[in-house]
DOFI-565904 format. One record per residue (C-alpha): x, y, z; residue in one letter; chain. Coordinates in Angstrom, 2 decimals. Each point is the difference from the previous one (the first is absolute). Layout:
N
<site px="X" py="Y" pz="Z" type="a" mol="A"/>
...
***
This chain:
235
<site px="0.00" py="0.00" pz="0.00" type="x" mol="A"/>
<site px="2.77" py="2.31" pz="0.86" type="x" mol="A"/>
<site px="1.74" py="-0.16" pz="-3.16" type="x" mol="A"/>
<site px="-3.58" py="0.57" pz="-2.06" type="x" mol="A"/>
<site px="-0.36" py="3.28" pz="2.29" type="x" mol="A"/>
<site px="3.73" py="1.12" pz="-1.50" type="x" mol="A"/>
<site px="-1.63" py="-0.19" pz="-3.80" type="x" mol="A"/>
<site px="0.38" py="3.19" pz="-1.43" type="x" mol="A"/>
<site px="-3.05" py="2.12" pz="-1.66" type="x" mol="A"/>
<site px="2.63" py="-0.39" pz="-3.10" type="x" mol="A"/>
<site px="0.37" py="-3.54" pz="-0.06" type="x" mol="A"/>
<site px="-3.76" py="-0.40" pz="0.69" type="x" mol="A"/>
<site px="-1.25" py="1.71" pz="-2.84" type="x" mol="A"/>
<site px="2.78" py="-1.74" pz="-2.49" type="x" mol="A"/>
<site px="-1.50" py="-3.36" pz="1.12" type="x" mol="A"/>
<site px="-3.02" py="1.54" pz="-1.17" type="x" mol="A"/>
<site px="1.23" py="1.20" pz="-3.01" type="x" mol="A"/>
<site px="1.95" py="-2.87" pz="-1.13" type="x" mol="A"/>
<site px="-3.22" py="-2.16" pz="0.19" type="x" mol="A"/>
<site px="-1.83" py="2.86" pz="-1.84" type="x" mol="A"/>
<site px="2.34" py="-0.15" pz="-2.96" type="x" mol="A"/>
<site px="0.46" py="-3.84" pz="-0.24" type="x" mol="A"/>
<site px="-4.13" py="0.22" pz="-0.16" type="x" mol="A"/>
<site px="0.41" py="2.50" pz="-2.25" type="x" mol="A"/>
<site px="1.88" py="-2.23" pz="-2.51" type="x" mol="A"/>
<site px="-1.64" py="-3.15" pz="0.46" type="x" mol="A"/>
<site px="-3.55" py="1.70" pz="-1.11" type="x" mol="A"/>
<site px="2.07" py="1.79" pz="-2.69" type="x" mol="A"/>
<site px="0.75" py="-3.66" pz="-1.03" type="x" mol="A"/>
<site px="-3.96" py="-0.95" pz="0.63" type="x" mol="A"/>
<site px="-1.23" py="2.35" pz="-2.24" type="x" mol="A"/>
<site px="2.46" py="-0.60" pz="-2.93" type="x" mol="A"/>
<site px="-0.44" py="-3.51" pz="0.64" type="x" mol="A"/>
<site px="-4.22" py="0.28" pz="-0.54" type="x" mol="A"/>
<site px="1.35" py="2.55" pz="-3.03" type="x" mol="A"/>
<site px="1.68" py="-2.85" pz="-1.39" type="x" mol="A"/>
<site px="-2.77" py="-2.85" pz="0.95" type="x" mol="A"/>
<site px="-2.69" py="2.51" pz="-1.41" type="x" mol="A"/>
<site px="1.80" py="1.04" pz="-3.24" type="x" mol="A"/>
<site px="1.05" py="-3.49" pz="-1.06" type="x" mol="A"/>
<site px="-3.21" py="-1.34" pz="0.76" type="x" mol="A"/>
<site px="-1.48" py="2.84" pz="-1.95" type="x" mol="A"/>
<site px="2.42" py="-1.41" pz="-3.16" type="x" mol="A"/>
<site px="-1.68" py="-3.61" pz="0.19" type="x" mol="A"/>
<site px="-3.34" py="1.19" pz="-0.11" type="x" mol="A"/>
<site px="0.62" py="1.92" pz="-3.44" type="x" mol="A"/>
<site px="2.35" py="-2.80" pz="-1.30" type="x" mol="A"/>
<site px="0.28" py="-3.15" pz="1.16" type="x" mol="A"/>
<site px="-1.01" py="-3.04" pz="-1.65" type="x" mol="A"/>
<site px="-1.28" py="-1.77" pz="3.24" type="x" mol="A"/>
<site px="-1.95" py="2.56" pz="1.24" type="x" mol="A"/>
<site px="-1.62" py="0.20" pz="-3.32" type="x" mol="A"/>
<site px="-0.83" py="-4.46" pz="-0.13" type="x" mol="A"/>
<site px="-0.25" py="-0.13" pz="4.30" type="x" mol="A"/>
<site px="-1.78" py="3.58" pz="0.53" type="x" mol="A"/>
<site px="1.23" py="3.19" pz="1.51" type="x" mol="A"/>
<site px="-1.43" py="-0.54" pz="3.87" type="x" mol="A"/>
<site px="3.16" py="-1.22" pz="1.19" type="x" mol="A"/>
<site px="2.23" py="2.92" pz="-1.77" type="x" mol="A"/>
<site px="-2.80" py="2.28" pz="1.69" type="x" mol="A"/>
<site px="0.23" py="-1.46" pz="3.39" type="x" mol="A"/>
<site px="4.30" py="0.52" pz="-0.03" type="x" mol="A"/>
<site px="-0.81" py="3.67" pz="-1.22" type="x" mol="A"/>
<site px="-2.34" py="0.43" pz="2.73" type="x" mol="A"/>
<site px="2.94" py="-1.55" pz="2.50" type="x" mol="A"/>
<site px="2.37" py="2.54" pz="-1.58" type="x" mol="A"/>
<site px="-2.31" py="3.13" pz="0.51" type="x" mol="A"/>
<site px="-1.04" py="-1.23" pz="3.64" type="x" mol="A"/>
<site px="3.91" py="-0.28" pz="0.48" type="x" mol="A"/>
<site px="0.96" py="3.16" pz="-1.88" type="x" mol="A"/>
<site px="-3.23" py="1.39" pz="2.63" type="x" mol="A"/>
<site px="1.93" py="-1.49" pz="3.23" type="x" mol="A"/>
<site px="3.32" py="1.68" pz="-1.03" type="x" mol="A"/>
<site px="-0.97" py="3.06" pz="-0.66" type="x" mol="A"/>
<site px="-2.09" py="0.27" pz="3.54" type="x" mol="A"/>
<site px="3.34" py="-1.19" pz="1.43" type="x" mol="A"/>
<site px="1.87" py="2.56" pz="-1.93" type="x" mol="A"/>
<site px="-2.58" py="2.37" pz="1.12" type="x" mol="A"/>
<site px="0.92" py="-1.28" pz="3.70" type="x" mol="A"/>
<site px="3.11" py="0.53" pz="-0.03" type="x" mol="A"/>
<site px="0.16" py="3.17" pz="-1.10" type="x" mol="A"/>
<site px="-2.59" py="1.49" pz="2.68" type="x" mol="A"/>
<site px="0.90" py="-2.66" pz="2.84" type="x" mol="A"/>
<site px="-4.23" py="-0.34" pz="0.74" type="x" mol="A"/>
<site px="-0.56" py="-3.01" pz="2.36" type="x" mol="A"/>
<site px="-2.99" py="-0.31" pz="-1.51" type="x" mol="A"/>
<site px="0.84" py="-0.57" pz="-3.46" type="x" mol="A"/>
<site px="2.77" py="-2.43" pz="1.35" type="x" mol="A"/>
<site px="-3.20" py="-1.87" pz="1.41" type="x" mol="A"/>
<site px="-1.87" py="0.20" pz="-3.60" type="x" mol="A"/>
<site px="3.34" py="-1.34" pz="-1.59" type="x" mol="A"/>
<site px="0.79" py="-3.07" pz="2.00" type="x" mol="A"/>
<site px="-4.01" py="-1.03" pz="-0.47" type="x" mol="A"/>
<site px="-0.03" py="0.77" pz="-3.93" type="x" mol="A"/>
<site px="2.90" py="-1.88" pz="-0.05" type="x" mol="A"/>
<site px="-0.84" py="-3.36" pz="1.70" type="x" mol="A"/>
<site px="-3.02" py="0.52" pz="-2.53" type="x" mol="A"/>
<site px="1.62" py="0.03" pz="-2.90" type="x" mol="A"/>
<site px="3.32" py="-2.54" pz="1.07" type="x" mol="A"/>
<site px="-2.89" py="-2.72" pz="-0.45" type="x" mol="A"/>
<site px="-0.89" py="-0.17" pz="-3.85" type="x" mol="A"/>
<site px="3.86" py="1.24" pz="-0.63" type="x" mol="A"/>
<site px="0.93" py="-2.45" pz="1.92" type="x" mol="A"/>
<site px="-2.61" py="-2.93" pz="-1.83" type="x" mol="A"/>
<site px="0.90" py="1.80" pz="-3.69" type="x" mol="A"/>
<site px="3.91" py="-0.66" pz="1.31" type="x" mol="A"/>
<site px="-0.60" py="-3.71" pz="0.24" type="x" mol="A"/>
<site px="-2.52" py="-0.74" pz="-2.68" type="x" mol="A"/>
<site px="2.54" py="1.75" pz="-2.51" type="x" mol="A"/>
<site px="3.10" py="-1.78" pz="0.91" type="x" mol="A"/>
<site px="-2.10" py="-3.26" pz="0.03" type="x" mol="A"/>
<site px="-0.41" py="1.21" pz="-3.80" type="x" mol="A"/>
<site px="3.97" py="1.33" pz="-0.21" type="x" mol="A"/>
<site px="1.35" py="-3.41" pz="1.17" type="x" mol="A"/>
<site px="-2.72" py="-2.31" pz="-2.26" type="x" mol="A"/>
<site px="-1.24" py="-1.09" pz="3.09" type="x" mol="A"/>
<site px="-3.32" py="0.22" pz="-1.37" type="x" mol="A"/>
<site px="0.16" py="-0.91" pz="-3.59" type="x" mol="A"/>
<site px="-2.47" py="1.80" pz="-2.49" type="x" mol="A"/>
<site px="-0.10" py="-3.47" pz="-2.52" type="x" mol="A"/>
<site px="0.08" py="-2.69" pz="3.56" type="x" mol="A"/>
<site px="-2.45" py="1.95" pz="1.50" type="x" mol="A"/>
<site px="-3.22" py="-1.22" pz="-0.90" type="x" mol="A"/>
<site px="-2.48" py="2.85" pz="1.07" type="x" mol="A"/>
<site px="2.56" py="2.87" pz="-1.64" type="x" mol="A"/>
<site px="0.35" py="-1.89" pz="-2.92" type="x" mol="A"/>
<site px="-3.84" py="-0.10" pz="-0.34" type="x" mol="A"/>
<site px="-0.37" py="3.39" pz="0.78" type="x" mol="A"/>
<site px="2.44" py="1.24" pz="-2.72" type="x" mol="A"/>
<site px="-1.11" py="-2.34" pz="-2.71" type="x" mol="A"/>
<site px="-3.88" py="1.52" pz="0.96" type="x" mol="A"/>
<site px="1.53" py="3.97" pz="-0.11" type="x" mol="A"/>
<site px="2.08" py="-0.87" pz="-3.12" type="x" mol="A"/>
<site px="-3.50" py="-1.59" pz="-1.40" type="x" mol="A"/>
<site px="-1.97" py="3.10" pz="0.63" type="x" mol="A"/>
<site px="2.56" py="1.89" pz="-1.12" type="x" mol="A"/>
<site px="0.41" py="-1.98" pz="-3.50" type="x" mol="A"/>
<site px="-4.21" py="0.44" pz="-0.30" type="x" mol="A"/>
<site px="0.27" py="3.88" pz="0.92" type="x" mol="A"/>
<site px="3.23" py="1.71" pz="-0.98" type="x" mol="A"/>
<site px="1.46" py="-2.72" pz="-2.37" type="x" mol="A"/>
<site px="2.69" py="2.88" pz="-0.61" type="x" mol="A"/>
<site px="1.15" py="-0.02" pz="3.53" type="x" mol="A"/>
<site px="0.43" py="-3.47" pz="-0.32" type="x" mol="A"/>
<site px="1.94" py="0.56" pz="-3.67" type="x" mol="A"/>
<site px="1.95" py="2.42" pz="1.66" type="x" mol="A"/>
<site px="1.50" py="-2.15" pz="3.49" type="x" mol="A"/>
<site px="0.46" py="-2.92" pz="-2.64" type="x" mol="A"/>
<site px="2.47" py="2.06" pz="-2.53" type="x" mol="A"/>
<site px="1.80" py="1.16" pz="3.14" type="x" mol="A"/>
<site px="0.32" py="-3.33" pz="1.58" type="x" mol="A"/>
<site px="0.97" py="-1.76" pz="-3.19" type="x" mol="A"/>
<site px="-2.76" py="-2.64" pz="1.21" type="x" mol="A"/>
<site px="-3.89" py="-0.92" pz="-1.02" type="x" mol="A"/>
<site px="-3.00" py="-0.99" pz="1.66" type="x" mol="A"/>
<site px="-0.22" py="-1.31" pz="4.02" type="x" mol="A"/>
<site px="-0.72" py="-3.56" pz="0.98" type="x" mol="A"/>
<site px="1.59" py="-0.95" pz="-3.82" type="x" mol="A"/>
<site px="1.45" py="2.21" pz="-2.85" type="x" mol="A"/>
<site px="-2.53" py="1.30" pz="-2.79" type="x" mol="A"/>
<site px="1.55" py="-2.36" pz="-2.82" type="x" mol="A"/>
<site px="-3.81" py="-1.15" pz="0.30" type="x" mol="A"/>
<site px="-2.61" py="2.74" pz="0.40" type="x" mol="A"/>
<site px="-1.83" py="0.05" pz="3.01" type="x" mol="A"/>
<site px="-1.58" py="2.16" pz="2.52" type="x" mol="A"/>
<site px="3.24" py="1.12" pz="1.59" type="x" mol="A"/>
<site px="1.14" py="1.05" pz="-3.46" type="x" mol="A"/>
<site px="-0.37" py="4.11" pz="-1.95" type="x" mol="A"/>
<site px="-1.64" py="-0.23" pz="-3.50" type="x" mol="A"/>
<site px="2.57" py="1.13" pz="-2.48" type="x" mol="A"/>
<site px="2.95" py="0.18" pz="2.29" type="x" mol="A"/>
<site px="3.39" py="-0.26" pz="-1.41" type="x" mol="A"/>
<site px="1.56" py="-1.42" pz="3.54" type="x" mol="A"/>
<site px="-2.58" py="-3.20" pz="-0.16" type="x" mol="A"/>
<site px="3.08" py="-1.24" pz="-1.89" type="x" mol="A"/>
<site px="1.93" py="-0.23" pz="3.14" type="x" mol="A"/>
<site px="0.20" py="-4.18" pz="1.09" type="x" mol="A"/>
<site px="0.33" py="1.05" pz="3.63" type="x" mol="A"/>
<site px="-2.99" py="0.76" pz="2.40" type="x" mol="A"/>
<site px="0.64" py="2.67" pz="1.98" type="x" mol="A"/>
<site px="-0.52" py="-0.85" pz="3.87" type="x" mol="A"/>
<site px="3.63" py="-0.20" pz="0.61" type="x" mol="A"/>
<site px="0.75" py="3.58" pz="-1.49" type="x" mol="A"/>
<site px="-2.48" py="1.39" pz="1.71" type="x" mol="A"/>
<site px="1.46" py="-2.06" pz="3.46" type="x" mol="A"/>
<site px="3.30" py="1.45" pz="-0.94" type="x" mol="A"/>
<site px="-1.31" py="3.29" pz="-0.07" type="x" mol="A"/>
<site px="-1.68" py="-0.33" pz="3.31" type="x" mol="A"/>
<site px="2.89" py="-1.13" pz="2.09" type="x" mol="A"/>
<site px="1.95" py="3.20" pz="-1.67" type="x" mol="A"/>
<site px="-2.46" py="2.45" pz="1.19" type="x" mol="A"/>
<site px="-0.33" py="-2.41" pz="3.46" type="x" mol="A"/>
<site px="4.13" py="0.98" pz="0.82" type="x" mol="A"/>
<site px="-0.81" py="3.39" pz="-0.58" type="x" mol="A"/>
<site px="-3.06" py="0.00" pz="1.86" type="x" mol="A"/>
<site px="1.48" py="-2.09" pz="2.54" type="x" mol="A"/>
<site px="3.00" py="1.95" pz="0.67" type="x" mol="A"/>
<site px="-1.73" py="3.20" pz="0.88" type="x" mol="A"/>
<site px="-2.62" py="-1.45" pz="2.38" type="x" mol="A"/>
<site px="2.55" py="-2.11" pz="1.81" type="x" mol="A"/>
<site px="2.62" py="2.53" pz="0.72" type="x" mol="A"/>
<site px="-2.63" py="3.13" pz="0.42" type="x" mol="A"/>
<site px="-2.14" py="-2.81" pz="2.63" type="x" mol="A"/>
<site px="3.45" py="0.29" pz="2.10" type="x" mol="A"/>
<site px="0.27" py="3.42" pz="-0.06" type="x" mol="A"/>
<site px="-3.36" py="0.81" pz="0.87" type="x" mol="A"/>
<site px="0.74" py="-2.30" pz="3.06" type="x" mol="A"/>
<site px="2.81" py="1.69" pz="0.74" type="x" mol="A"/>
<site px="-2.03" py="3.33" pz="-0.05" type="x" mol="A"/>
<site px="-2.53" py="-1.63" pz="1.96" type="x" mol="A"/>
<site px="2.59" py="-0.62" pz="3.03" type="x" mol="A"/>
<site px="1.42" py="3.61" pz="-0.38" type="x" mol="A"/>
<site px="-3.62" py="1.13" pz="-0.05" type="x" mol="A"/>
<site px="-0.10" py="-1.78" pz="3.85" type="x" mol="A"/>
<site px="3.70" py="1.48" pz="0.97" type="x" mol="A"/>
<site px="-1.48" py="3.55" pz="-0.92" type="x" mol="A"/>
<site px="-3.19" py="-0.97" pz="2.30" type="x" mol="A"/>
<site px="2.26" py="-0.99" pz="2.93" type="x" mol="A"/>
<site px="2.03" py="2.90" pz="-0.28" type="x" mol="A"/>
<site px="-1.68" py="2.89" pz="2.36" type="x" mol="A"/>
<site px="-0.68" py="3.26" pz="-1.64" type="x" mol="A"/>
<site px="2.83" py="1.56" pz="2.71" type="x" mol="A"/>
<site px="2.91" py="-0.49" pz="1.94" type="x" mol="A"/>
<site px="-1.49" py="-0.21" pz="3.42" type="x" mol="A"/>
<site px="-2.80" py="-2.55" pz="-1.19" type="x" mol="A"/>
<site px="2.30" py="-2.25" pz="-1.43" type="x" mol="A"/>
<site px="2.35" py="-0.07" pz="3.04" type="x" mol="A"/>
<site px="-2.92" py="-1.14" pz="2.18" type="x" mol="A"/>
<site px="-1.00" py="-2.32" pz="-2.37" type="x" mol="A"/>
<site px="3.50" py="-1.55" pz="-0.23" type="x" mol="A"/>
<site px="0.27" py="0.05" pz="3.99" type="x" mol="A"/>
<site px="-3.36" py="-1.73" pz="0.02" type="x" mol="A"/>
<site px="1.05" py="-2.57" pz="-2.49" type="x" mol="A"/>
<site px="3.21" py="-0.83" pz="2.11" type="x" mol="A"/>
<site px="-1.33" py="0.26" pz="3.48" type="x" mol="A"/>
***
């Protein structure tokens, strides 16, 4: 107790400020991290082949991850600039919050990153993008066209040297003698490391900015307060 007495007003207020500015630059790294999840996740809605044959919800859902986490850093940003206990309070709750689906997205992508989960051994995903790549052929034949020129590949569940239902009318890539489930696979577990990468490494720094979110709500707002605490603590 005697030597917490002997802190200085000085030294008190640098402990203070040192937590301050390592919060300040793990939010900084929160918000460019939901920047990054939002933006990217923004690119695969407008061009991506798989969101195009599995649907855009789960490109939607990671953008709405990125904005909630681009949301959660800028609060703590916000906090650490005006030192308000109360938005320290808002941040660490917002940020359990949103550590869930990051933290779900983190583990269903690198299932997808490491073939884990395999698009053509997968019985219900291979059913579900042989049905989008169906509607798609019946609806937007040139869509389909289109992601078989790119992927040097024709038709889903078997290449379009035979018409059939999973085949465009009049398109030059029906040619191709190889379906196209494992370019599209390939494609996925590309954008799955990407996707991966950010939500696993911004998931540990929003931890991290949860814990200094509780050292900045055990710190007392002064001097005095925080030596009584400290003498309470040791007593």
């Amino acid at each position: 107790p005697g030597r917490i007495s002997e802190m200085s007003d000085l030294g008190f207020k640098s402990l203070k400020f040192s937590i301050r500015c390592l919060w300040l630059i793990i939010n900084t790294a929160v918000l460019v991290g939901g920047l990054a999840l939002t933006s990217y996740s923004g690119q695969i809605l407008q061009n991506s082949h798989v969101a195009q044959v599995f649907g855009r919800d789960w490109s939607i859902l990671s953008c709405v991850v990125g904005v909630a986490l681009m949301c959660v850093g800028a609060i703590g940003f916000l906090m650490a600039c005006t030192g308000a206990r109360c938005i320290i309070w808002l941040y660490t709750t917002l940020a359990q919050v949103v550590l869930v689906p990051l933290i779900l997205s983190a583990v269903v992508f690198l299932l997808f990153a490491t073939r884990f989960v395999s698009l053509t051994d997968t019985a219900w995903l291979f059913t579900k993008g042989k049905a989008g790549w169906m509607i798609l052929a019946a609806n937007n034949p040139d869509i389909i066209c289109r992601i078989q020129s790119a992927m040097h590949c024709s038709g889903y569940s078997r290449p379009c040297t035979r018409e059939g239902p999973e085949c465009p009318e009049n398109c030059s890539a029906n040619t191709y003698t190889a379906a196209c489930p494992l370019s599209v696979e390939e494609e996925l577990v590309q954008i799955s490391r990407v996707l991966g990468a950010i939500t696993v490494v911004f998931s540990a720094i929003l931890v991290t900015g949860c814990v200094f979110g509780w050292l900045l709500l055990r710190v007392p707002k002064s001097r005095t307060k925080f030596i009584r605490v400290r003498e309470e603590d040791l007593a």
